[in-house]
VMD Tcl script that draws the C-alpha trace (Angstrom):
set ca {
  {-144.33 131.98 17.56}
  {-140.34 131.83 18.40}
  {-138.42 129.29 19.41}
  {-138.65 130.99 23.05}
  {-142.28 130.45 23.33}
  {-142.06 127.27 21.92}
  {-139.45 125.99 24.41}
  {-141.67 127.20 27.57}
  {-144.78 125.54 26.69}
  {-142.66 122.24 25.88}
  {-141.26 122.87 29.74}
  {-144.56 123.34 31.33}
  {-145.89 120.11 29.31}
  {-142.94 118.24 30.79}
  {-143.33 119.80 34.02}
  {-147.06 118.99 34.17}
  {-146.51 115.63 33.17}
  {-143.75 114.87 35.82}
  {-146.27 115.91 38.67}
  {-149.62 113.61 36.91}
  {-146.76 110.58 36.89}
  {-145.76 111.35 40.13}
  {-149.34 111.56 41.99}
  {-149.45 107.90 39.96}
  {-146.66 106.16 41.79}
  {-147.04 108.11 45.28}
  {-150.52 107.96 47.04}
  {-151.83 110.24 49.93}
  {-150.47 108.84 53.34}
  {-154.52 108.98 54.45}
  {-155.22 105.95 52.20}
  {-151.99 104.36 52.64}
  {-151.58 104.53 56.86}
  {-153.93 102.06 57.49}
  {-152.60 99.43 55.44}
  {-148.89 100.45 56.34}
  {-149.99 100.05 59.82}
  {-151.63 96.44 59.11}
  {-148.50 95.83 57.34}
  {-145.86 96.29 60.16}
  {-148.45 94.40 62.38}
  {-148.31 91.54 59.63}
  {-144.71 91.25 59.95}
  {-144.13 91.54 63.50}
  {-146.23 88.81 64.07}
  {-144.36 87.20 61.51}
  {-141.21 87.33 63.05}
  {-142.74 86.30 66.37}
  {-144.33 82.98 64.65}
  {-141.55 82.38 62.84}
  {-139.26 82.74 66.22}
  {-141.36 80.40 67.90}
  {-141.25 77.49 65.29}
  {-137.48 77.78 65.95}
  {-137.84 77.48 69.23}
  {-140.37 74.57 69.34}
  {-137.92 72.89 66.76}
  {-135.08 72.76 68.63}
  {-136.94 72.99 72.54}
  {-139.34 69.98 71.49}
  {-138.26 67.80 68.87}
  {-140.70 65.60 69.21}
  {-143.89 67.88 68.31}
  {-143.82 68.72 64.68}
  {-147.06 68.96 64.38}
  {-147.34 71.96 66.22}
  {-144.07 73.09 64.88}
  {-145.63 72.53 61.29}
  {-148.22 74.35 62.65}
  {-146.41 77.55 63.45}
  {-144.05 77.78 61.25}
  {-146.82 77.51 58.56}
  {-149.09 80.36 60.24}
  {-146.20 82.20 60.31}
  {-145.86 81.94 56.55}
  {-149.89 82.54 55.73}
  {-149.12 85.87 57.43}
  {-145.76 86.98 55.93}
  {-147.84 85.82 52.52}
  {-150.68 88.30 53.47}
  {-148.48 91.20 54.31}
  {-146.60 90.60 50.87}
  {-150.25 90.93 49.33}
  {-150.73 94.21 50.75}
  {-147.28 95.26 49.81}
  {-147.66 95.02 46.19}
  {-151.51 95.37 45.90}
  {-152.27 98.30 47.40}
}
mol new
graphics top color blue
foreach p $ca { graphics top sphere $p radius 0.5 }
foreach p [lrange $ca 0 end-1] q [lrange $ca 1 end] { graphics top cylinder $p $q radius 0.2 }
display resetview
């Protein structure tokens, strides 16, 4: 065996390994749409809770409860959407 035979196996072991690491990190897009779709829904709704507690703050001063209220739903979801970021 020469040192030309030797170097194109080590290539295709390197080149083999690149793709196996790469199908690790990056999934099909037909397992991942769904929860990318949940996700953006997640957030949106987020930002529209978290809009509203703003607006209840400042609009009525008087009710924190239900500003409590919102602003904490709004922060269950954004919590939810994070777990589906990083566990799936």
């Amino acid at each position: 065996m020469n040192q030309e035979e030797v170097d194109k196996i080590i290539a295709e072991a390197v080149a083999e390994s690149k793709r196996e690491s790469r199908k690790k990190w990056h999934k099909g897009k037909s397992s991942s749409d769904s929860i990318m779709t949940a996700r953006k829904v997640l957030n949106w709704t987020f930002m529209v809770g978290f809009v509203a507690a703003v607006v209840i703050y400042f609009v009525l001063p008087e009710q924190r409860v239900l500003f409590f209220s919102v602003g904490f739903g709004a922060v269950v979801l954004k919590l939810v959407e994070f777990y589906l970021r990083f566990m799936f």
